[in-house]
C-alpha positions in Angstrom: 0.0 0.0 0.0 1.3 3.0 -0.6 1.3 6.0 1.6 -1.0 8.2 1.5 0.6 11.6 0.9 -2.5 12.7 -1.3 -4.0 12.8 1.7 -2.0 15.7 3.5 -1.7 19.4 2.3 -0.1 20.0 -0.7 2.5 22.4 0.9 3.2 19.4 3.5 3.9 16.7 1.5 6.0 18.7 -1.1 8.1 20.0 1.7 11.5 18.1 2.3 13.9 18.7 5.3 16.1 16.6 4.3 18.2 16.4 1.4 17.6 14.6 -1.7 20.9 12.7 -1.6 20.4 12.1 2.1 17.0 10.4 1.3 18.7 8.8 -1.6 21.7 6.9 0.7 18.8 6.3 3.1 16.9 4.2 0.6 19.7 2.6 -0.8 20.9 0.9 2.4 17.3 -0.1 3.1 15.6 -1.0 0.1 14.7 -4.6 -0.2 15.5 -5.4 3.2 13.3 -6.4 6.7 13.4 -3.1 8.8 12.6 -3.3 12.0 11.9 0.5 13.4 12.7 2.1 16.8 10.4 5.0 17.5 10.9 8.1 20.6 8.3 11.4 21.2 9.6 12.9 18.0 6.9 10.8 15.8 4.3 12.3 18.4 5.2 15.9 18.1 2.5 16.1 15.4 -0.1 14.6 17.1 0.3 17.7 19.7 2.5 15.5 22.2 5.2 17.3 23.1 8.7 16.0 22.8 11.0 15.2 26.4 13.8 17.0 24.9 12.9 19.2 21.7 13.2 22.7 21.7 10.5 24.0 23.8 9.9 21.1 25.8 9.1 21.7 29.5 11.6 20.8 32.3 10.7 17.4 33.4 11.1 15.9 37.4 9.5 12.5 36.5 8.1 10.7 39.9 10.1 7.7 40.4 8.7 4.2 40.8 10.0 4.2 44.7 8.2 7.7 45.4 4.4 6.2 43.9 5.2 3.1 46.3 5.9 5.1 49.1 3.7 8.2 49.6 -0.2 8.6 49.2 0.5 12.5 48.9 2.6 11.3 45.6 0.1 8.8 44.5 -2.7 11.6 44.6 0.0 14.0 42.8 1.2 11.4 40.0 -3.0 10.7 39.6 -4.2 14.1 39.4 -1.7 15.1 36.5 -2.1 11.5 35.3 -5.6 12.0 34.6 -5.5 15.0 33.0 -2.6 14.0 30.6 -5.3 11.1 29.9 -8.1 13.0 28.5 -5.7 14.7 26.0 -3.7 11.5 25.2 -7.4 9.8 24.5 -8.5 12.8 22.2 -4.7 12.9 20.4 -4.9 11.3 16.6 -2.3 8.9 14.9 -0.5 11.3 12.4 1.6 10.9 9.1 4.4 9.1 10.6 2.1 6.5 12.7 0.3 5.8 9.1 3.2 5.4 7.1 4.6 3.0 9.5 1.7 0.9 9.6 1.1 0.8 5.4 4.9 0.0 5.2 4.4 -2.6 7.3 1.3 -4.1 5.5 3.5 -4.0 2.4 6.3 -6.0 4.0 9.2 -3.7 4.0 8.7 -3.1 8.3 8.9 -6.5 10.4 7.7 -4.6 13.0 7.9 -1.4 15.2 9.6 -1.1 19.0 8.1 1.8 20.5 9.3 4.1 23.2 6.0 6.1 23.3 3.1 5.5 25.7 0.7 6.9 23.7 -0.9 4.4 21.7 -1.3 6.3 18.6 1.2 3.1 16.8 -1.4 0.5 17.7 -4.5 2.7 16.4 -2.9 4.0 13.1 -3.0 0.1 12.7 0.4 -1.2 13.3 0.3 -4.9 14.3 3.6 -6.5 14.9 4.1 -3.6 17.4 5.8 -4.0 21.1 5.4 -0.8 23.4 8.8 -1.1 25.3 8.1 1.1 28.4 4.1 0.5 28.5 0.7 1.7 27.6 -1.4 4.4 28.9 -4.6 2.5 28.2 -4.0 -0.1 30.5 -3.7 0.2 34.4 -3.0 -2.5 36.9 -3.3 -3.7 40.6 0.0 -3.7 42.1 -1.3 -6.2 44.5 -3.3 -8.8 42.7 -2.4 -8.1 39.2 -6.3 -7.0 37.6 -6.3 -5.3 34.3 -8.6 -2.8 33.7 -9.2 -0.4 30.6 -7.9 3.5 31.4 -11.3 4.2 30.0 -13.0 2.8 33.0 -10.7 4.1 35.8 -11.3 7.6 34.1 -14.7 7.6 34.6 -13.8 6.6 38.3 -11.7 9.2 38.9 -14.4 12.3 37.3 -17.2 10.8 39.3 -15.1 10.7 42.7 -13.7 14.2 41.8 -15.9 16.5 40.0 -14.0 19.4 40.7 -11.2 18.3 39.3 -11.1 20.2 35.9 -9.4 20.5 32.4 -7.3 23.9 32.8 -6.8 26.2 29.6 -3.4 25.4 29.2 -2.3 22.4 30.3 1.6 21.5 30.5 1.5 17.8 29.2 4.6 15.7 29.0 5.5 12.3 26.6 4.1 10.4 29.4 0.8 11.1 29.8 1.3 13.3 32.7 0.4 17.0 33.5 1.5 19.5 35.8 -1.2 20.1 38.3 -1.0 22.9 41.6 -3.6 21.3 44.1 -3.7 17.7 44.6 -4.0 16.9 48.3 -7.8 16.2 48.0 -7.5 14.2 45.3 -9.1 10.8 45.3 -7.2 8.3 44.5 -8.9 4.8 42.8 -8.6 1.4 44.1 -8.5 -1.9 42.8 -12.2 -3.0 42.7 -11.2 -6.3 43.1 -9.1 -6.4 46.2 -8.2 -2.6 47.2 -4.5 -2.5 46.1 -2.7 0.3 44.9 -3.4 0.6 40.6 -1.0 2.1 38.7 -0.8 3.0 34.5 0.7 0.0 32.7 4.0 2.0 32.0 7.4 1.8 33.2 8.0 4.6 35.5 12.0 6.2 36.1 13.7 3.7 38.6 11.4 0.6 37.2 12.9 -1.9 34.7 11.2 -2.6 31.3 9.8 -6.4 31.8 11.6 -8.7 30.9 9.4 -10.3 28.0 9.0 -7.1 26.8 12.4 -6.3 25.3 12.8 -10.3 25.0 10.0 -9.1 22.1 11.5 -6.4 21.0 15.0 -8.5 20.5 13.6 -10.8 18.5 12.0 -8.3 16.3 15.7 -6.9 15.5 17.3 -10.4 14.8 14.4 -11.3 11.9 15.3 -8.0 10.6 18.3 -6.8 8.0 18.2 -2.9 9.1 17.1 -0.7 11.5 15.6 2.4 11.0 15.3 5.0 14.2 12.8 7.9 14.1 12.6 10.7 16.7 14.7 9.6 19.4 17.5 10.9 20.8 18.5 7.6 22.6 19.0 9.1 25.6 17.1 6.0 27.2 19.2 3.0 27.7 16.6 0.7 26.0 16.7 2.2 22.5 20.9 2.2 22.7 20.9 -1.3 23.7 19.0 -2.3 20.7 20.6 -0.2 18.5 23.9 -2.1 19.2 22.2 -5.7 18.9 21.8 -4.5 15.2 25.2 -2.9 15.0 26.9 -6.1 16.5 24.8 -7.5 13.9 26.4 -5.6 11.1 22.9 -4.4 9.9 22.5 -0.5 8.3 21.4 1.8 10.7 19.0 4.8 9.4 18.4 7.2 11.9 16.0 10.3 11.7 15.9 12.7 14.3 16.0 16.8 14.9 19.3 16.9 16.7 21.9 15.0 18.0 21.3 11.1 19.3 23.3 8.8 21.1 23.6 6.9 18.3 24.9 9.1 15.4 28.2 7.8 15.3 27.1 4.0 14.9 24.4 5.1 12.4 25.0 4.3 8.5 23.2 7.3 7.6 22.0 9.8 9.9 18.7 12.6 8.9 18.9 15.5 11.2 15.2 16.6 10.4 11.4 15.9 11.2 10.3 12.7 10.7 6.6 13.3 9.3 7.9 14.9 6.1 11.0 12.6 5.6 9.3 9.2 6.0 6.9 10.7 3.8 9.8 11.1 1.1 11.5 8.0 2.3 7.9 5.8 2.2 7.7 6.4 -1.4 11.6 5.5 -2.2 11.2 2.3 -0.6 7.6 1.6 -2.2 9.1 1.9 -5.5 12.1 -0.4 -5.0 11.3 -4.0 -5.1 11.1 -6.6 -1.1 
């Protein structure tokens, strides 16, 4: 299938960051090989989440795993922000880049896409062969007996327990579905319906190890594949390095495409310093035309 640029404004789709030759090299080491594609908060951006590190980008002090299993007070803050950042997460739209991704994979070129994103927005632009390395918003779980339950529901939870708690103007909204909130000490925090435990968002907070099976997944992705291409992450997060060097260990091309500097520039075969929307637009239709 081929991407749907016609589908975008004409003054999008005709404009190119990156350099012909640059998009050139980058289709040349990839074409007719199994890519497996690492994705960060840059393939977000145009969905109006905002990047951890772009220009712009707010200051983050993430709440660690240890602080939301020690304190209540933290719990109520990490839920209040948590359920704000929801509601706009839930109303964002897969853009360009999540489409793309999903038609090159229904055309065989992608084996599959690791995600570092929590958003979702891979899974409903209808990637399939997708693993979401550091979690899911959608999902939240009982710490103590292990119940899954839709976001969806414990939202509705959380606005019936506190109706005052309200949407403000402007809200400062961060990669991981959290928001900066002021008053949160009368917050009331949900419960496990099934035994009382402590619930928490099915993603992998700072100071928590991504599961085990999880990057198993996300391994085996990379070893059925012959190149990896890496769009809008700066690899500042050890998962994405440490799959980047299984495929360099593995001698496979590396693409990367990313506004600014990565961790990974100098082990990348060819390296795009610019969006990602408009240059896998350009690079979609290279690859489309070369034979798998």
């Amino acid at each position: 299938m081929v991407p749907s640029v016609s589908s975008v404004p004409e003054a999008a789709a005709s404009a190119v960051p990156a350099s012909a030759p640059e998009l050139d090299r980058a289709a040349e080491v990839l074409a007719g090989k199994r890519v497996v594609v690492l994705t960060g908060a840059g393939v977000s951006t145009d969905s109006g989440i905002p990047d951890y590190r772009g220009e712009g980008a707010p200051t983050r002090n993430p709440m660690t795993f240890d602080q939301f299993l020690a304190s209540a007070s933290f719990r109520k803050r990490y839920w209040a922000g948590s359920h704000l950042g929801w509601r706009m997460f839930d109303a964002a739209e897969p853009n360009r880049t999540h489409r793309i991704l999903a038609e090159l994979e229904d055309a065989g070129v992608v084996t599959g896409v690791v995600t570092q994103n929590v958003d979702g927005l891979h899974a409903r632009a209808g990637s399939r062969h997708l693993v979401d390395l550091h979690g899911s918003m959608d999902r939240v779980n009982c710490l103590q007996c292990g119940q899954s339950f839709a976001r969806s529901s414990v939202a509705e939870r959380i606005s019936a327990a506190n109706p005052g708690l309200t949407e403000p103007d402007l809200v400062r909204m961060a990669p991981d579905g959290d928001a900066d909130v002021s008053e949160w000490e009368a917050f009331e925090v949900p419960a496990c319906t099934v035994c009382g435990g402590v619930l928490k968002p099915d993603v992998v907070f700072f100071g928590e190890f991504i599961p085990t099976e999880k990057f198993a997944e996300a391994s085996a992705i990379v070893a059925a594949s012959d190149a990896m291409l890496i769009a809008g992450s700066s690899l500042v997060v050890n998962s994405g390095i440490r799959l980047l060097e299984q495929a360099r260990r593995r001698k496979l091309p590396i693409v990367i495409i990313n506004r600014g500097v990565t961790k990974g520039d100098a082990r990348a075969t060819v390296k795009i310093d610019a969006g990602t929307t408009e240059t896998l637009t350009e690079l979609a239709l290279r690859l489309l035309s070369q034979p798998v």
